[in-house]
N, C-alpha and C positions, 0 to 999 in steps of 0.2 A: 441446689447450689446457686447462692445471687449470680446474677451477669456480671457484679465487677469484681468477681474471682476469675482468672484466667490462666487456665495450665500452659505450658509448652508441652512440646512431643516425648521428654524423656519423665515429668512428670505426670503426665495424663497417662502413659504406659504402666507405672510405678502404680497410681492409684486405679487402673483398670482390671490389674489382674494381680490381686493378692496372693502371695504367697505363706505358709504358717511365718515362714522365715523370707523377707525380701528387702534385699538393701539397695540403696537410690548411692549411687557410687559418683562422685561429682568435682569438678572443677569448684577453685574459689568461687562465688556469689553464684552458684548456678542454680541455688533454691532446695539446697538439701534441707535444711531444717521447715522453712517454707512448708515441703511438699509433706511432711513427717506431721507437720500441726494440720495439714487440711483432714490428713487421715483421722486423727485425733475428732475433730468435729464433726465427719460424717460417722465414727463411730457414736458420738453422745448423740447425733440426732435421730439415727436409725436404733440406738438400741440404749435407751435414757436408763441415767445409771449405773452403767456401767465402769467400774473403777480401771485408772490408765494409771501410764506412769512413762515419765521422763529419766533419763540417766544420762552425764555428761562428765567429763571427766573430771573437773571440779566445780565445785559451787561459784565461783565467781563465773565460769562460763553459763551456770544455768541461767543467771539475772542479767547475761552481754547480751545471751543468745535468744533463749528462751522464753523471757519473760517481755521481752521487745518483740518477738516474731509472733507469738500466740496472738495476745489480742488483734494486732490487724486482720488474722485470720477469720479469726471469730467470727468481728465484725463483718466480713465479707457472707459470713455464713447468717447474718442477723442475732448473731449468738455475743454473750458481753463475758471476758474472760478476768474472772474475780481473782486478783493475785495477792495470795498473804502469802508473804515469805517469809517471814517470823515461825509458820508451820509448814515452809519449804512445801505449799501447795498452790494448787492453781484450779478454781471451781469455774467449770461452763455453765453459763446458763444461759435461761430464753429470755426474750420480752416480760414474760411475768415475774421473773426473779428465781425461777425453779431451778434447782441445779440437777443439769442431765448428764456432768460428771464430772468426778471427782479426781485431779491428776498429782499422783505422788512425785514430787521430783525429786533425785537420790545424785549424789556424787560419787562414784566409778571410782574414785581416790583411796579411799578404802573401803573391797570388794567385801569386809564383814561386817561392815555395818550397814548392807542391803539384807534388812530384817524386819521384821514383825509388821506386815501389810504384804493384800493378797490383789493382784489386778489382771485385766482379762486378754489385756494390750501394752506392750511396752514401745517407746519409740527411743533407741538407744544410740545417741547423737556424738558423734566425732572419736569414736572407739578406735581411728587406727591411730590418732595421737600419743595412744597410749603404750608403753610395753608390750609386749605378746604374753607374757606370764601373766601379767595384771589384769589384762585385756579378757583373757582366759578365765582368770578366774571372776571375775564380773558378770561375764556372760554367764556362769553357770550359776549362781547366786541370782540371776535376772529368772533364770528359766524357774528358777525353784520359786521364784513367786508367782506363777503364773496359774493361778490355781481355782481362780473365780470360774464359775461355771457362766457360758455366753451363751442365753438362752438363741436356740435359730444356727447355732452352730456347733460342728465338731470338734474345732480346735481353735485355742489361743494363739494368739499371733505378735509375732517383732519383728518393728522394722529397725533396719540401720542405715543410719546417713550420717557417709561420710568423702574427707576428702582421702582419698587413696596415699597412703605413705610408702613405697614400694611393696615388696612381695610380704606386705605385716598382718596382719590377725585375719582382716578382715579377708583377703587371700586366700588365706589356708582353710578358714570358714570356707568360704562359697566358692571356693575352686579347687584349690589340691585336694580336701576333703573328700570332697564329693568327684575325684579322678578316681579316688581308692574307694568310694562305697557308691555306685553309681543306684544303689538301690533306693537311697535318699535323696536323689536329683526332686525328686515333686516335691519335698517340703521345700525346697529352695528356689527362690527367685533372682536376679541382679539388673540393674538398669544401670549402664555408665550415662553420666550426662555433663556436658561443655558447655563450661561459663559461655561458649559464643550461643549456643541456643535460648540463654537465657540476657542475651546483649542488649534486647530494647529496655531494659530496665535497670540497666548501668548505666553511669558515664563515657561517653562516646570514645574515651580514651583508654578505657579501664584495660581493655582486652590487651592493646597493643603497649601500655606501659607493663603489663606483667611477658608479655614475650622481650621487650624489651630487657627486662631484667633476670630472668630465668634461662639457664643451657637447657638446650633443646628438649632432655629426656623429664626436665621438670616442668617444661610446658606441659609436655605428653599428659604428669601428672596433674598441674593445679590448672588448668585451663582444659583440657579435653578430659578429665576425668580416668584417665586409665591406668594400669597397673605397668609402672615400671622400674626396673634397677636403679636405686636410690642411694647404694652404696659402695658400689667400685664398678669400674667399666666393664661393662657388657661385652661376652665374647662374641656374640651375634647381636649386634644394636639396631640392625637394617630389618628386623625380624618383627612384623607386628600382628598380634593373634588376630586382629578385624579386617587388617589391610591385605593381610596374605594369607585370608582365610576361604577357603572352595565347601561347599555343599556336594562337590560329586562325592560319586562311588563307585566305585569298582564293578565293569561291566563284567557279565559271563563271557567267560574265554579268552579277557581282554590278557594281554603280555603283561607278564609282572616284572618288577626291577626290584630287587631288595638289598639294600645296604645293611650290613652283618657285619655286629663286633664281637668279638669273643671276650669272655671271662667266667669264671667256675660261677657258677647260681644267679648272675646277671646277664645271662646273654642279651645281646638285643637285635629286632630285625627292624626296618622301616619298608614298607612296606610302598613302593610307588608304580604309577603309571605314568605313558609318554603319550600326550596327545598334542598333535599341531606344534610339535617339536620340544613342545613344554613341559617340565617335570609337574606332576601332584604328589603328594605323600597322605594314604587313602588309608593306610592304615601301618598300625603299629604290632608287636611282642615283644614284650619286656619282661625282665626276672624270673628269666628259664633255666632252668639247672646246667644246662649241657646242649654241644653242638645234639648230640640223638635227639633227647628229646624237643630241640627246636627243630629238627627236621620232621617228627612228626604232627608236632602244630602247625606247619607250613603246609605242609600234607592233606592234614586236616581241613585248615579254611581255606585252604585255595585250590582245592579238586579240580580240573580241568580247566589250570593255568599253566600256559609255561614262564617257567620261572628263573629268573636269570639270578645268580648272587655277585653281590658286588663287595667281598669281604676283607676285613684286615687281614695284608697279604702274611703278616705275623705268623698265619694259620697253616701255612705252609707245612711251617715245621713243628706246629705247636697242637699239641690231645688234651683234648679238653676230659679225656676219659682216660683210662687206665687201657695198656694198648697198643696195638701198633698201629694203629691207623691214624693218621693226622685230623685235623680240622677239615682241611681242606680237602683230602682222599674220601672220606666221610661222606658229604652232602656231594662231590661228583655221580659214588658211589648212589644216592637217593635220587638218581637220576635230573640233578638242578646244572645249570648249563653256569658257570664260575668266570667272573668278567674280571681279572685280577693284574696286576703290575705285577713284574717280580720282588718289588720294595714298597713300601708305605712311600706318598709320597711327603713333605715335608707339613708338619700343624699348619703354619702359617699359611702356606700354599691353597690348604683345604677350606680353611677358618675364610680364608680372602674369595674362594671360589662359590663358597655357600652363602656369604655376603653380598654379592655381586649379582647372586640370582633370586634371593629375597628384595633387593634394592639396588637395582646399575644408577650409574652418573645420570644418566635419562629420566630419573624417575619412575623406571618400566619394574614393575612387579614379575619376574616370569617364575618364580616358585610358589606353588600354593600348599596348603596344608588343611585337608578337616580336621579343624582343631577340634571339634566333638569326637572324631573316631580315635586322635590323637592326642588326646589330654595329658598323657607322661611325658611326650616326647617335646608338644609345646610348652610344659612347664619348665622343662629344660631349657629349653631353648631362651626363654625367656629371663632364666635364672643364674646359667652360668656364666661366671667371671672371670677375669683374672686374677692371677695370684701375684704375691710380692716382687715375683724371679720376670713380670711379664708375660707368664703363660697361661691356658684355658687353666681352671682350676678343675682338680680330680679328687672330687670329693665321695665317691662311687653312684653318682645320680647321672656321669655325663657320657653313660654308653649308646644311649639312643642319639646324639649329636655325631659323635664320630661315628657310628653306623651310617649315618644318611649321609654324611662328608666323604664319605671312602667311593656312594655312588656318585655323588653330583660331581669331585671332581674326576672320576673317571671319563664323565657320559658330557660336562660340562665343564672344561676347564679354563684357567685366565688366559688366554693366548696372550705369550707374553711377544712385544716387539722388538727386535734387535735394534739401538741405537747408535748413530753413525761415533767416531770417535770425537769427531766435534761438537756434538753435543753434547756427551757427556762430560766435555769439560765446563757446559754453559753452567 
């Protein structure tokens, strides 16, 4: 690699540590396509020959984008990037004229006409632009050409670079996905990166004319690169999986707190600790049949804990089994110690109380979350909205939200201040 190539830290991460599948997730000008063609020329240099291939959602972006980002790259590599687009290709080659490979560029516009050519690498450019159906079927026409054998390796490789469109394709790809099949985390990689890490090579203004123009949660997305609600206000906005994100775990013996919602085949628990007067939420259970059988997964992983519940007082009077025993009789019965009001206390109440300790006026972060041990509960969190009426929306994904609402405002509530009569006429 010449000296006048020069990564930043969320690119040099991306090109350090391959994954079969690894996407460079990024703010406006942060060097997504950039960092997609370096990969490209250390592929033709280490392994000459080998056929690539470009995809973007239409053909006029592959010649905005593509065709302007390659060459400079090359050149940085000593490599001269041959572009016929007449045969919608793009050939590397050396100082001698060899070509050390050959890149098919294809447009993602229509996923059936990604046919008849076989390549060992794909770089699949600005895929969350697109539909999630489209998006979808793209990718799977992309995987189906991947079929060149790469001599030195086990497996064929795509990356994707893009700018984040809220919870869209590329989401559900490399995160919800892989909540529900954790057994395929190692083919997958992700790197978020911020237009500001990539700031010396913008215009001194650039950063602060797009804050200037974008509400806050699209800063979130086209300048720090992250995934956020794009499409109706967020019931928890103060909530951010990096900023309120803890690596502890759950000590032996340590006091447990569980927030508990009831419903037939969705139960859910959240699972927290109190340390230094702080909540963590260390672990989750979700999509349990019945209060029984969550009482015996509680059992289960948390053997010599005592365990406090903190549940929808609903439960009271509500069997989630056939019975005379409540919800709530139930798990006293399982010997768990029930931290409970004799009413729910009001949504909004709760919704404000678990706001306030994800993000006070201060700026003080005092709720944290492993979001690795918690991946259902933070995609909740991160997902639910309102509906038309102004309320959270209940679309049966938001029972891990109001589980962990029923403890925080029990253990953590708004203190609210009485004010004089004279000011509330100010």
């Amino acid at each position: 690699m010449q000296a006048t190539l020069k990564l930043n830290k969320p690119q040099f991460d991306f090109i350090s540590h391959p994954k079969k599948f690894s996407a460079f997730v990024g703010g406006y000008r942060s060097g997504k396509t950039f960092v997609g063609c370096v990969r490209m020329c250390i592929n033709a240099l280490e392994h000459p020959g080998i056929p690539q291939g470009y995809f973007a959602p239409t053909y006029p972006q592959i010649a905005d984008i593509f065709f302007e980002t390659m060459p400079e790259v090359a050149a940085a590599f000593g490599l001269f990037a041959d572009i016929v687009a007449s045969k919608k290709r793009v050939y590397l080659r050396d100082n001698k004229g060899r070509c050390l490979s050959t890149i098919v560029c294809k447009s993602m516009e229509h996923p059936h006409r990604i046919v008849g050519f076989n390549i060992a690498h794909a770089l699949v450019d600005e895929i969350d632009c697109m539909p999630i159906k489209k998006a979808d079927s793209a990718w799977k026409k992309i995987i189906a050409r991947m079929s060149t054998v790469w001599p030195g390796r086990e497996q064929n490789t795509v990356d994707v670079t893009t700018t984040p469109e809220g919870y869209n394709w590329v989401y559900r790809k490399f995160v919800k996905e892989l909540a529900a099949s954790p057994s395929q985390r190692g083919l997958y990689g992700i790197v978020h990166a911020s237009t500001r890490q990539n700031a010396k090579n913008l215009p001194k203004d650039y950063i602060q004319s797009l804050k200037e123009s974008y509400p806050a949660n699209l800063v979130d997305a086209y300048i720090d690169g992250l995934f956020v609600n794009l499409v109706s206000g967020s019931v928890y906005p103060n909530f951010c999986r990096v900023k309120n994100h803890t690596s502890e775990t759950i000590k032996p013996g340590e006091a447990l707190h569980v927030g508990m919602d009831f419903n037939i085949n969705r139960m859910a628990a959240t699972v927290h600790v109190i340390r230094d007067g702080r909540p963590m939420l260390l672990g989750e259970i979700t999509h349990v049949f019945d209060t029984p059988a969550m009482i015996v997964k509680l059992q289960d992983q948390y053997a010599g804990h005592h365990i406090s519940i903190y549940p929808d007082a609903s439960g009271k009077n509500r069997k989630s089994v056939n019975g005379s025993e409540t919800d709530h009789s139930l798990l006293k019965s399982a010997g768990f110690k029930l931290v409970v009001n004799p009413g729910n206390p009001g949504v909004r109440d709760r919704v404000l109380a678990v706001n306030a300790m994800f993000l006070n006026g201060e700026g003080d972060r005092r709720y944290l979350v492993n979001t690795e041990l918690c991946p259902v509960t933070t995609g909740v969190l991160e997902q639910q909205t309102y509906n038309d009426k102004g309320e959270p929306n209940k679309d049966g994904t938001e029972d891990p939200n109001d589980a962990l609402g029923y403890f925080i405002i029990k253990r953590f509530p708004i203190v609210k201040r009485t004010a004089s009569s004279q000011s509330l006429r100010m």
